[in-house]
C-alpha positions as CSV (number, residue, x, y, z in Angstrom):
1,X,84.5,95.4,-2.4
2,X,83.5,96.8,0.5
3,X,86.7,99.8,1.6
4,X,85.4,100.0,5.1
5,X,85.2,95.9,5.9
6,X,86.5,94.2,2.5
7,X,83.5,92.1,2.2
8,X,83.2,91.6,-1.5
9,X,79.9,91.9,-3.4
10,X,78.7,90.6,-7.0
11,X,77.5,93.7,-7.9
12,X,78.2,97.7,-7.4
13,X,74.2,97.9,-6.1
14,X,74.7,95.1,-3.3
15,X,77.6,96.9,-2.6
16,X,76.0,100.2,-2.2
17,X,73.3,98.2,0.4
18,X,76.0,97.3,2.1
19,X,77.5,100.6,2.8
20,X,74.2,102.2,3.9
21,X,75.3,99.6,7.3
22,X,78.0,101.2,8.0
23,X,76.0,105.0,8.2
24,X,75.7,105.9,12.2
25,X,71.8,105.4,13.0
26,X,72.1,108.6,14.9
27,X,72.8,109.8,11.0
28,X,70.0,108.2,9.3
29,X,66.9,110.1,8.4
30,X,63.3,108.4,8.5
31,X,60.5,109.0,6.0
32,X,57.4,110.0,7.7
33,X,55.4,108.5,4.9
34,X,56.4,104.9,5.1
35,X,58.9,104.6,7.9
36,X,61.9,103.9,5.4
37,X,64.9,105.0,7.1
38,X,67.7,106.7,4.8
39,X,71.3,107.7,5.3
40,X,71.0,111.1,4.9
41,X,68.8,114.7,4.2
42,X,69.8,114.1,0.4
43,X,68.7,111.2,0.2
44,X,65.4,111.7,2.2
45,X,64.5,114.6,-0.1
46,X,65.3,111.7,-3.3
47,X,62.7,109.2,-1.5
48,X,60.1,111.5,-1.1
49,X,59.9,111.8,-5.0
50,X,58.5,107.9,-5.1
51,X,55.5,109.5,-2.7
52,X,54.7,112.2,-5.5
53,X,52.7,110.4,-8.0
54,X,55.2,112.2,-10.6
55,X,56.4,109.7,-13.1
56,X,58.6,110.7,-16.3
57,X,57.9,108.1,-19.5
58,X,60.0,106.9,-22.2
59,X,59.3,108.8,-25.3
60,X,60.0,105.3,-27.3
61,X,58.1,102.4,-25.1
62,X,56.0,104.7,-22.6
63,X,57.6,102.6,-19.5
64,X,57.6,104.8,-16.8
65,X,60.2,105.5,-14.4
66,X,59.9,107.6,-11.0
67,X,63.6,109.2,-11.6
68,X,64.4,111.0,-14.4
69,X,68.1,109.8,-14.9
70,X,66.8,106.2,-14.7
71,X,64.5,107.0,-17.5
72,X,67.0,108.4,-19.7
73,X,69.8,105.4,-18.8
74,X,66.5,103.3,-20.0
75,X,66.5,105.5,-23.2
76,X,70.0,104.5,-24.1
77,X,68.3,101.1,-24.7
78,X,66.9,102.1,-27.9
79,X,69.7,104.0,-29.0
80,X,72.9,102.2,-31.1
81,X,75.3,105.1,-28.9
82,X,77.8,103.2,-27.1
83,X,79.7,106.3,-25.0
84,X,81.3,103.9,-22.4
85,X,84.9,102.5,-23.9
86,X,87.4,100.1,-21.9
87,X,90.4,101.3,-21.7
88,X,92.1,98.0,-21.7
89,X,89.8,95.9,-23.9
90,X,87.9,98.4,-26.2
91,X,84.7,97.2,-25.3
92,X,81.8,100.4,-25.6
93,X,78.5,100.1,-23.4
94,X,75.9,101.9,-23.1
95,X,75.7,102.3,-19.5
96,X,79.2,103.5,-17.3
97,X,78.1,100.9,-15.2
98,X,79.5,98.1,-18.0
99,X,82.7,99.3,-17.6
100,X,82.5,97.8,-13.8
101,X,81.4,94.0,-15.9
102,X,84.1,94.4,-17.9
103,X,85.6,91.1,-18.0
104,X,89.5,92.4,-18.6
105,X,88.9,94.9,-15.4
106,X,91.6,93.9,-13.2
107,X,91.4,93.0,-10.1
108,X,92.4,94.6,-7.0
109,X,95.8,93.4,-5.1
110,X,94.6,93.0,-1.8
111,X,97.5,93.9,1.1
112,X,97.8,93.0,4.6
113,X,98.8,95.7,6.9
114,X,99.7,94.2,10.5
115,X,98.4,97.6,12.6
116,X,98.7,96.6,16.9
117,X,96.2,93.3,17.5
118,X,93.9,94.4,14.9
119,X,95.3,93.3,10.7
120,X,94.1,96.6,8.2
121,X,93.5,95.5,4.6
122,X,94.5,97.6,1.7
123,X,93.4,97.5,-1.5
124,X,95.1,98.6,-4.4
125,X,93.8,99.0,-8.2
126,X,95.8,98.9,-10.9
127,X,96.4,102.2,-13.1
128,X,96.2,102.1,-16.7
């Protein structure tokens, strides 16, 4: 869920398309080798890497990745490590990002806040 607008999303990478919308256009960089326009000098300098040519391979299926950390989250794959528990459920994963799926993740309590003419919504998550 989006904490700027409180549009909700299926997933955490729709999400993080959404958020790029809310970055300033004054703010956003522009690649000068395809005209891609990013959020920010970091993430300009990531880009650039997909212009390089550089690829990094999986040791155990040769598929090749352009980032190294997506290459090694793809290594996990052919590993039985499961480093990722639930705290509510016990469920491991082998990606953090299961722990977002995780069916027993509560949901948020969403709160109206009445602020002038305008309403401000608040979300809360539960601690464990």
């Amino acid at each position: 869920m989006c904490h700027i607008c409180a549009k909700t999303f299926p997933t955490q990478g729709v999400l993080k398309g959404h958020l790029y919308s809310h970055v300033a256009k004054s703010e956003r960089k522009q690649c000068k080798e395809c005209g891609k326009w990013l959020k920010s000098d970091l993430t300009l300098r990531v880009h650039m890497r997909s212009h390089s040519g550089r690829v990094f391979r999986c040791p155990h299926c040769s598929k090749a990745f352009k980032c190294k950390q997506n290459m090694r989250d793809h290594m996990r794959s052919h590993s039985s490590a499961r480093p990722y528990k639930c705290l509510v459920c016990g469920k491991t994963f082998k990606l953090r990002s299961g722990l977002r799926v995780s069916k027993y993740m509560p949901a948020p309590k969403r709160i109206e806040v009445y602020i002038g003419p305008s309403t401000v919504f608040i979300y809360l998550l539960p601690l464990f």
